[in-house]
C-alpha positions in Angstrom: 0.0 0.0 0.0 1.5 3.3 -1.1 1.9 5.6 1.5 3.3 9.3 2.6 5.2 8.4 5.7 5.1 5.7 8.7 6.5 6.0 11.5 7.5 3.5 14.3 7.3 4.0 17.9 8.7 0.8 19.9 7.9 0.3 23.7 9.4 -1.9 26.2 6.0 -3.9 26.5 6.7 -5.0 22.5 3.5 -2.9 21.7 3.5 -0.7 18.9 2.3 2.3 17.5 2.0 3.4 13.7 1.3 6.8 12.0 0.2 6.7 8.4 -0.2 9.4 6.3 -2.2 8.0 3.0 -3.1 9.5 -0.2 -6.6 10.0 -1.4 -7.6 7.2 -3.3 -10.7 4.4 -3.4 -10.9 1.6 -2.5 -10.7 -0.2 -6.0 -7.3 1.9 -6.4 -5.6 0.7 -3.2 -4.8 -3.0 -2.9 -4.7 -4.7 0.7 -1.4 -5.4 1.9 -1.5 -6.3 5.9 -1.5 -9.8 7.3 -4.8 -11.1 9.3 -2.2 -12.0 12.2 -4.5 -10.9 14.5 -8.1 -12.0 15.5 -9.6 -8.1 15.8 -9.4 -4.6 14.1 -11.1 -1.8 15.7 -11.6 0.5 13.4 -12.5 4.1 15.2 -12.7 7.5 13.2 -12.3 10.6 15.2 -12.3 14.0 14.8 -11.4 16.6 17.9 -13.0 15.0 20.7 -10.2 14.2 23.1 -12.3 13.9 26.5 -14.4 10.8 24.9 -11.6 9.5 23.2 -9.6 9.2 25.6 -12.5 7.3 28.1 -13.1 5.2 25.0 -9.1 4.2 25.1 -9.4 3.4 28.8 -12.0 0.9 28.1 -10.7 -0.7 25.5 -7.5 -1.5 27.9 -9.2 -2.3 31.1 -12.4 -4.9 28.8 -10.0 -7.0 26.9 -6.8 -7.1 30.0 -7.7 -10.9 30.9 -8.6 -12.3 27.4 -6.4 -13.8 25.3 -7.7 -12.5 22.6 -5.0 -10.7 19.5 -6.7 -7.4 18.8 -6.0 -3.7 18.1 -7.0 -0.2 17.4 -6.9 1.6 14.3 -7.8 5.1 14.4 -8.2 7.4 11.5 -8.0 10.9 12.1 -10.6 13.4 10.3 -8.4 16.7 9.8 -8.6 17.3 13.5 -7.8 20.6 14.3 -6.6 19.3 17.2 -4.8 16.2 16.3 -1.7 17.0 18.4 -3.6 16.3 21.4 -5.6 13.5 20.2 -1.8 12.3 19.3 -1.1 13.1 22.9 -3.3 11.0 24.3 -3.1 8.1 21.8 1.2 7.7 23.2 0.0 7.4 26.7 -1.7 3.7 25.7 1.1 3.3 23.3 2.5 0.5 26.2 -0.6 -1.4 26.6 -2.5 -1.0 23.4 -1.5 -2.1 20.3 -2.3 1.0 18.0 -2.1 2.5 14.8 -3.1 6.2 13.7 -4.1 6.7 9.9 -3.8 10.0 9.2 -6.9 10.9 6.4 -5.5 13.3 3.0 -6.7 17.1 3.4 -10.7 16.7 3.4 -13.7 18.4 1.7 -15.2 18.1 5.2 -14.8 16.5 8.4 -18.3 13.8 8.3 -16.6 11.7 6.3 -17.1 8.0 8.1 -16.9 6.0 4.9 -14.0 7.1 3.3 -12.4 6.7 7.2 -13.5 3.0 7.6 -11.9 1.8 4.1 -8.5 3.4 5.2 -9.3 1.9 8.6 -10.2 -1.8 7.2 -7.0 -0.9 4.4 -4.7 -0.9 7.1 -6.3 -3.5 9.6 -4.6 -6.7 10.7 -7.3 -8.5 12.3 -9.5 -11.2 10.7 -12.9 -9.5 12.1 -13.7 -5.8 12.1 -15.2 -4.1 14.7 -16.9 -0.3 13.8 -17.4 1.8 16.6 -17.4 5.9 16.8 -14.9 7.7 19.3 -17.7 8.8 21.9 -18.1 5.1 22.8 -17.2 2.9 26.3 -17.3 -0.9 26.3 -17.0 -3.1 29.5 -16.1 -6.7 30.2 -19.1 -8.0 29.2 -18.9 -7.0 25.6 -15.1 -8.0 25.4 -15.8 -11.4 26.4 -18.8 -12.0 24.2 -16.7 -10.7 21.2 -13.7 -12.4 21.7 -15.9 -15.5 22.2 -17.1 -15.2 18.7 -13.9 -14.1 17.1 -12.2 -17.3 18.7 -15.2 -19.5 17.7 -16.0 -18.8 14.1 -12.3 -18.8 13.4 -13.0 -22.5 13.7 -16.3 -22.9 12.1 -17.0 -22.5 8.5 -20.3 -20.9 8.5 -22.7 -21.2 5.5 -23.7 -17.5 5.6 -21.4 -14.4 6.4 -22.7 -12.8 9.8 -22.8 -8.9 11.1 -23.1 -8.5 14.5 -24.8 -5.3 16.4 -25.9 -4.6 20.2 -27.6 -2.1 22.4 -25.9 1.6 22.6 -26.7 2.7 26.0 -26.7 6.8 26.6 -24.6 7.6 29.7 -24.0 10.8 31.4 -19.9 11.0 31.8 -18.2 14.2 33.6 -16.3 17.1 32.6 -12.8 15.3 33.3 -11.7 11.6 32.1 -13.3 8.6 33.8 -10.9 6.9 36.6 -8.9 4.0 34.8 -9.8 1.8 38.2 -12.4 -0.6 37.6 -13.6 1.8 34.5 -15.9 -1.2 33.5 -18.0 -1.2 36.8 -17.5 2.5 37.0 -19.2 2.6 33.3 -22.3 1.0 34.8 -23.0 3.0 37.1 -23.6 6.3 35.0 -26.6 7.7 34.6 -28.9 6.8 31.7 -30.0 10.0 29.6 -31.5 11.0 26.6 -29.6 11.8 23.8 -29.5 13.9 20.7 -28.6 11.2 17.8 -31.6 8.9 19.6 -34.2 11.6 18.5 -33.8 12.8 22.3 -34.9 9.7 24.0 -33.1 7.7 26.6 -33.9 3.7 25.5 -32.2 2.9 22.1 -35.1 3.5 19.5 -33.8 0.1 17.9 -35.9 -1.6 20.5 -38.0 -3.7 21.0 -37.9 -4.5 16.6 -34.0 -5.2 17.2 -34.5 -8.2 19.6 -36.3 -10.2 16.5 -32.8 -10.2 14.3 -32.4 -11.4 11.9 -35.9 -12.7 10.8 -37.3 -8.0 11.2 -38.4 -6.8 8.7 -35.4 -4.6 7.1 -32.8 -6.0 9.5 -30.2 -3.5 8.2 -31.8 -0.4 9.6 -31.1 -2.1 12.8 -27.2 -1.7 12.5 -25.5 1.5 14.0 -22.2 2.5 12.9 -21.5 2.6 16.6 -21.7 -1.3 16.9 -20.9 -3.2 13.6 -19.0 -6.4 13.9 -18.4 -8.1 10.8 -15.2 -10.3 9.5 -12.8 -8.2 7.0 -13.1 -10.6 3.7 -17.0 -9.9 3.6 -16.5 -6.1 3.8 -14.0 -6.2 0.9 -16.3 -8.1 -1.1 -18.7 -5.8 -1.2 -16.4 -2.9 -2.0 -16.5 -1.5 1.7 -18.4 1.6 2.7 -20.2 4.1 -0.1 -18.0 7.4 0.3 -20.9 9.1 -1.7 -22.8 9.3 1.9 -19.9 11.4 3.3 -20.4 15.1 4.1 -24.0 14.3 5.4 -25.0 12.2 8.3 -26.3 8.8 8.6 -27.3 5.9 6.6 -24.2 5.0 5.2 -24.0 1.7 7.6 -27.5 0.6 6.6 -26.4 1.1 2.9 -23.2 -1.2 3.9 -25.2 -3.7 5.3 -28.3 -3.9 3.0 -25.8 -4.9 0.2 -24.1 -7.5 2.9 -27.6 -9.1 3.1 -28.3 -9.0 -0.7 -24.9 -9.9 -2.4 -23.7 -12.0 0.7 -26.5 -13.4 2.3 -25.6 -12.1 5.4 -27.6 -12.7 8.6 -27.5 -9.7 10.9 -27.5 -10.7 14.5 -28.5 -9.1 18.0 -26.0 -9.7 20.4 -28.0 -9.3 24.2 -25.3 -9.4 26.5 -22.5 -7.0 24.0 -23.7 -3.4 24.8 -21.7 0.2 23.8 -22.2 2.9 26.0 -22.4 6.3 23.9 -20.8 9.5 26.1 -23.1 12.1 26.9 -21.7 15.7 28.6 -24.1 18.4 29.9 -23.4 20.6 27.2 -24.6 17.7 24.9 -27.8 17.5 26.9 -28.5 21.1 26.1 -28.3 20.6 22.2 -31.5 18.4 22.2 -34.2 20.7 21.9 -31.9 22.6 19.1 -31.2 19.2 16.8 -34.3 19.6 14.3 -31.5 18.9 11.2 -32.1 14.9 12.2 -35.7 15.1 12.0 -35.8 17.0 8.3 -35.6 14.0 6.4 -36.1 15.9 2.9 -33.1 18.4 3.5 -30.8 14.7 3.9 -29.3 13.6 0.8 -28.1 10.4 2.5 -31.8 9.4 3.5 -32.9 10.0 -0.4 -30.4 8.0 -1.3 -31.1 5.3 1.2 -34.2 5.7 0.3 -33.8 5.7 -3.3 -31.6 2.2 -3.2 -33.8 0.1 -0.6 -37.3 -0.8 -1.9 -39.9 0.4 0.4 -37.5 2.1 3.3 -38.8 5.3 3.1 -42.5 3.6 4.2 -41.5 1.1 7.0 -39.5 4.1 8.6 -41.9 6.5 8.5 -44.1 3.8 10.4 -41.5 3.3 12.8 -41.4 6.9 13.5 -45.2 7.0 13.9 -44.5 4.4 16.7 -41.7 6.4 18.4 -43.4 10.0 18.6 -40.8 11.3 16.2 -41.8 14.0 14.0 -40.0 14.4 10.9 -40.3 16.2 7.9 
């Protein structure tokens, strides 16, 4: 894989950490180079937010400490502003986390998810791909169910590809990072509250349709980009993630996994006991009332497009909406 620059940081714990620079290309231009030597890829795009980020980091050490399990984090940076200190923090896991930082080309705009999960899956090492967004905790429980199924279907042959999604639970976090001790039981214990990207309620909206995966009716509108697991081979094969949804929000992982389903046969499976837990500050609590740009459906050119591509999504989710109370336009 051609690339600007990578450089090497070594540690005494035999961990390492890698910055890439890559050019802009596609995903049909650039041809995939890395080993699978490990079992797991987490692929995390990030843009600014260093207080979450850096919570999410925690997690990830403290979850996966007593599993045997081969995994790492790839993180692909979105032309933040602030990347030195997202760099900052990134070096003081260097020891304990096996890391590496892709560094996205200059940008049209900062929302762009797809184009940062092919560079992510590009540069991945790991057999199965985990997608998860940089304001998002895991604990113990959701390490040891994923490792369980990374370890088991390495040793299965299954007849149909699988993607794997869970629960996001909405948790209050404070102004400072969360103590490393016992982050997991400390995770828990935050308080549940509503959130802006759940339409401003507090109980994923996924629920209760997402507990009948995968026989629902559309099982891909089911699958956040927050939680997607999903082994590396089957995203490739489908060409990876449509970049034409960047610069908008949304959809793009529905898109992703309707074309799993349809050219794969891909079942799409609820995992109960794997949950994320999505960071909420005060300030973000404010913003609710103010988010009316996710409810007007007609000004997104990622839900025409969805829309557009998926026969008869634009009437089963107006029905789901009808069942939530959301109003949208």
């Amino acid at each position: 894989m051609k690339s600007f620059a990578c450089l090497h940081f070594l540690t005494s714990s035999c961990r390492s950490l890698n910055v890439i620079l890559i050019p802009r290309s596609t995903m049909k231009e650039i041809k995939l180079t890395q080993q699978d030597d490990l079992d797991l890829s987490v692929v995390i795009p990030v843009y600014n937010d260093t207080l979450k980020f850096e919570n999410l980091l925690s997690s990830y050490l403290h979850a996966f400490a007593a599993l045997p399990l081969k995994f790492e984090l790839v993180i692909v940076d979105n032309n933040s502003p602030r990347f030195e200190e997202i760099y900052a923090i990134v070096k003081k896991f260097r020891e304990n986390l096996q890391i590496t930082v892709v560094m996205q080309p200059p940008l049209q705009h900062s929302f762009s998810l797809c184009s940062a999960r092919n560079r992510g899956v590009l540069n991945a090492r790991g057999r199965f791909i985990f997608f998860t967004d940089s304001d998002c905790l895991i604990d113990e429980d959701f390490a040891t169910t994923v490792a369980d199924i990374c370890q088991r279907e390495a040793a299965v042959s299954l007849e149909s590809p699988r993607i794997y999604t869970g629960e996001r639970v909405f948790v209050l976090i404070p102004d400072e990072p969360l103590p490393d001790a016992k982050i997991s039981d400390r995770i828990k214990e935050l308080p549940r509250v509503p959130s802006a990207s759940n339409y401003g309620k507090v109980k994923d909206r996924r629920f209760p349709w997402i507990q009948n995966l995968p026989q629902q009716e559309h099982p891909w509108n089911f699958v956040h980009g927050c939680f997607i697991l999903l082994e590396k081979e089957h995203y490739l094969r489908v060409g990876g993630s449509d970049t034409s949804y960047d610069g908008f929000w949304g959809y793009e992982e529905i898109d992703l996994v309707y074309r799993m389903v349809h050219q794969l046969r891909a079942e799409v499976i609820y995992l109960e006991k794997a949950k994320v837990y999505h960071q909420e500050l005060p300030s973000d609590l404010e913003k609710i009332p103010q988010n009316t740009q996710r409810n007007n459906k007609s000004m997104n050119p990622n839900y025409q497009r969805i829309c557009q591509r998926v026969p008869g999504f634009d009437e089963f989710k107006k029905v789901q909406w009808q069942t939530l109370n959301i109003i949208t336009s």
